[in-house]
N, C-alpha and C positions, 0 to 999 in steps of 0.2 A: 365143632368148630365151623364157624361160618368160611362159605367160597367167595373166593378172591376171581368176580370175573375179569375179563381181559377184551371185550369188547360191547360196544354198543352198537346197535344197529336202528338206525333215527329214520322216521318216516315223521311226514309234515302238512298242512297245506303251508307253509308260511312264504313257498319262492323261492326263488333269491335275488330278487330284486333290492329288497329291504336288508337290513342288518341282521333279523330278526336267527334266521340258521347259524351265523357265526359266532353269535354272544350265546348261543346254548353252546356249541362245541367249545368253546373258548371255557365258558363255567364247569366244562368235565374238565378239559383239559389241564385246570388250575387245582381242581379237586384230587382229580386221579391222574396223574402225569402219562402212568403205564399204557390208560388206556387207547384204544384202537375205535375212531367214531366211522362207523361207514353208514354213506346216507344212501339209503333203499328207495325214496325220492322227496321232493320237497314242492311236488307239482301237483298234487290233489286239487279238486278247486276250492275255494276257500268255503270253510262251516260243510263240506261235504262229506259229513259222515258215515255216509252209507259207503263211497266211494273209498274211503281211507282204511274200512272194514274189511272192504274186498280185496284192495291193495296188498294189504296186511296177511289177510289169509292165504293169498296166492304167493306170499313171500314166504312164511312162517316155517314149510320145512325144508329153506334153503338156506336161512340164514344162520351164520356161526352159533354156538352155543355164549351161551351170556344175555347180553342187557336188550331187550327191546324197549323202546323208545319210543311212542306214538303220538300225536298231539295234532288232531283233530278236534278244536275245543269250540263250537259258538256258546258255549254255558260258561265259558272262563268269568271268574268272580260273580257266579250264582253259589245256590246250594248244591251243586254238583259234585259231585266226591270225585278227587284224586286217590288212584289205587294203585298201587305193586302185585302182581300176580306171578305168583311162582307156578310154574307148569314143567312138564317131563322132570319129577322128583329131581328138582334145583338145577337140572340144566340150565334152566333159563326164568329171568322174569320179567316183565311185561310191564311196562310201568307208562300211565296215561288217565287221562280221564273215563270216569263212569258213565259215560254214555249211550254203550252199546261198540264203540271205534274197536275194541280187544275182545269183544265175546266171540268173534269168529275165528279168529288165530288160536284164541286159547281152546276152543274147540278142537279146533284139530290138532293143537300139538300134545291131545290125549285129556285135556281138563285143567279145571285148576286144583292147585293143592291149596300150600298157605294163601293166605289174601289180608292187607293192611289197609284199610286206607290211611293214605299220609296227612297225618296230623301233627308229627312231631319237628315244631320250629327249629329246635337244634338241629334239626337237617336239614335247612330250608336257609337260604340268600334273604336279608330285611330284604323286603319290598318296600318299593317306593311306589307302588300300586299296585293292585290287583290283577291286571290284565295281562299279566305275561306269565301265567304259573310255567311253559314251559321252563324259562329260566330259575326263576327261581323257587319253584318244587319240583317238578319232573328231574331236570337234567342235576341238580345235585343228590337225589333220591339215586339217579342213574351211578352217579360217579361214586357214590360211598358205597354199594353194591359191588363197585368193581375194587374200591379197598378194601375189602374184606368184609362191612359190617353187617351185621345181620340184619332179615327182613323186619324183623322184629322191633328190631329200634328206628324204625322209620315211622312207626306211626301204630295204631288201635290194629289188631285185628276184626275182622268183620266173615259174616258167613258168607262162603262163595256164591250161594243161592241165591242172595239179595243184588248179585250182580244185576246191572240191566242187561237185559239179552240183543243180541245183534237183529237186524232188519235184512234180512237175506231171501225173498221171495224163492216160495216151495215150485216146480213146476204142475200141471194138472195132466197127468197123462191116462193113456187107454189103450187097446192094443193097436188102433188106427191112429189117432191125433194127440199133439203132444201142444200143450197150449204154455209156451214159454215167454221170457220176457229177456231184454237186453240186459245184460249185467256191465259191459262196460264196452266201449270203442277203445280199441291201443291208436301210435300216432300212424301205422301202414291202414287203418280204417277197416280191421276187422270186428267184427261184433257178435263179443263172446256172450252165449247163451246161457242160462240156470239150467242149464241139460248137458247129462254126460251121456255118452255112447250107450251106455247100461239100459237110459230111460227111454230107448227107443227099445219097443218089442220089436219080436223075431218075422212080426207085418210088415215092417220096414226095411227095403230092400237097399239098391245103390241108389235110386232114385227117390227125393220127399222134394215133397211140395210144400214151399214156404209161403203162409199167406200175413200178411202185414199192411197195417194202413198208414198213409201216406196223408199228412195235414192240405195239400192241396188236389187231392185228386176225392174229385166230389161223388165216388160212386163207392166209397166207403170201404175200396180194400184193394190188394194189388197182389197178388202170383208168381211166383217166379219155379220153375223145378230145378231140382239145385242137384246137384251130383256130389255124393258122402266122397272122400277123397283123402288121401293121407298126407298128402303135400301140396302146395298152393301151384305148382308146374304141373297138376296130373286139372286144372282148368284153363286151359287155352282159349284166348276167342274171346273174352268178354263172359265164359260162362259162372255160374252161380254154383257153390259151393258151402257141403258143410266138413270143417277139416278139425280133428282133434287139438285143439292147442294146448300151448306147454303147461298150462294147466290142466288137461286133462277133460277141460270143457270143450262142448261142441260151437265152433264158430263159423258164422254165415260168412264168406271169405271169398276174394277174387285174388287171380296173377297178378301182380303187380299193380295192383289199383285198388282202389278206398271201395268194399265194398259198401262201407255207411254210406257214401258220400254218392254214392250212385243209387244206390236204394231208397236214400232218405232215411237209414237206421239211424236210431239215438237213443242212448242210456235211459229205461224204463218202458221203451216201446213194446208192444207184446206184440209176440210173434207167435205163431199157429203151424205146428209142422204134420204134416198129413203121407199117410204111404203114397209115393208114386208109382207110376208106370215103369217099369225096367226098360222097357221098350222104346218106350217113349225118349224122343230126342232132344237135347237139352234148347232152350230159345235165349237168346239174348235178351227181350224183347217182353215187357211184362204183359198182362192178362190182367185185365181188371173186370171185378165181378160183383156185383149189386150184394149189396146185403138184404139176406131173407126178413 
């Protein structure tokens, strides 16, 4: 017997500035009355699929069991395949475009199991164009899900392996330097790394030295020592910090202030972490240093 889920959890670039968020909740709504739409955000930037990937991922083992929702689409009315992904044996499934936007969430919620892609019109709103599969495949794919019906009649199954794989850059590390890139700025201006605490070796004390370049500083790179820290109060001063966040990633972070936006970090920037001095006293005040 097919599961009867009881929520959706919608992630987007669409805003809401537009109509575009409310006529898909509105399309569950009228499908599945029961169900429960909670939006996880609708503020990606738009065709950012890398961004919607990692959203998704850092949401995925917090979000209720049932429907995800994802719709991250600049391929909408190409040949890009719409798919349902069943993961954690039918807790939950995943339903969005083949892009890469769901290989990182379903990664970690253990794999995929079944996989459709959605081909069957009887589950699908006439379009009156192509351009909005949200509404009319996604979110009624979502809402018959949450009636009961099975993955099965939503469309072909397809092999999970044919999935397209997500764009999540690996870090390069070594027992001194750790060669990472920006994974994302939140809106208090920290900027979370593709490094966890694990990919620092046992060379890496309380102090690492973060080196990054700067589009206007003409000597090709810029220094700061940063203090490993477990809350954004243990940096006073203006100083430079790296603090576990609730992701569990390491993030370049200041007290109360946009560590980007002082730095100059930004989403794809690579960053360069090297052991420091323990001794050594933290500076406000960067070190810029010629490239060899």
């Amino acid at each position: 017997m097919a599961r009867a889920y009881e929520t959706v959890s919608f992630l987007s670039d669409f805003g809401t500035q537009d109509e575009f968020v409310g006529v898909v909740k509105s399309v569950i709504r009228e499908i599945a009355p029961h169900a429960v739409v909670i939006d996880l955000t609708h503020g990606i930037a738009p065709f950012d699929v890398r961004a919607g990937s990692l959203a998704l991922a850092r949401s995925i083992s917090y979000v209720a069991s049932g429907v995800v929702l994802a719709v991250v689409d600049p391929g909408v009315a190409s040949a890009r395949r719409g798919v349902a992904i069943e993961v954690a044996d039918g807790e939950g499934v995943l339903i969005g475009p083949d892009n890469g936007l769901l290989a990182p969430a379903v990664s970690m919620a253990g794999g995929a199991g079944r996989v459709v892609e959605l081909t069957n019109t009887e589950r699908q709103l006439p379009a009156v164009g192509a351009t909005f599969a949200g509404r009319d495949v996604f979110a009624p794919a979502a809402a018959h899900l949450c009636n009961g019906v099975d993955l099965s009649e939503l469309g072909e199954p397809i092999d999970a392996g044919l999935l397209l794989p997500g764009v999540v850059p690996l870090p390069q590390a070594d027992d001194t330097t750790v060669i990472a890139q920006v994974l994302w700025v939140d809106r208090f201006g920290n900027a979370q790394l593709n490094v966890g605490p694990a990919d620092l070796s046992e060379r890496f004390g309380d102090r690492v030295d973060i080196r990054f370049s700067v589009p206007t500083d003409p000597t090709g790179g810029t220094t700061r020592s940063a203090r490993r820290a477990r809350s954004y109060a243990e940096l006073p001063g203006g100083a430079v910090g790296l603090v576990v966040d609730s992701s569990g990633m390491l993030a370049v972070a200041m007290d109360q202030r946009s560590a980007a936006a002082e730095l100059g970090l930004d989403v794809g920037d690579q960053v360069t972490l090297t052991a420091g001095d323990d001794d050594a006293q933290p500076g406000s005040q960067p070190v810029s240093i010629r490239p060899h």
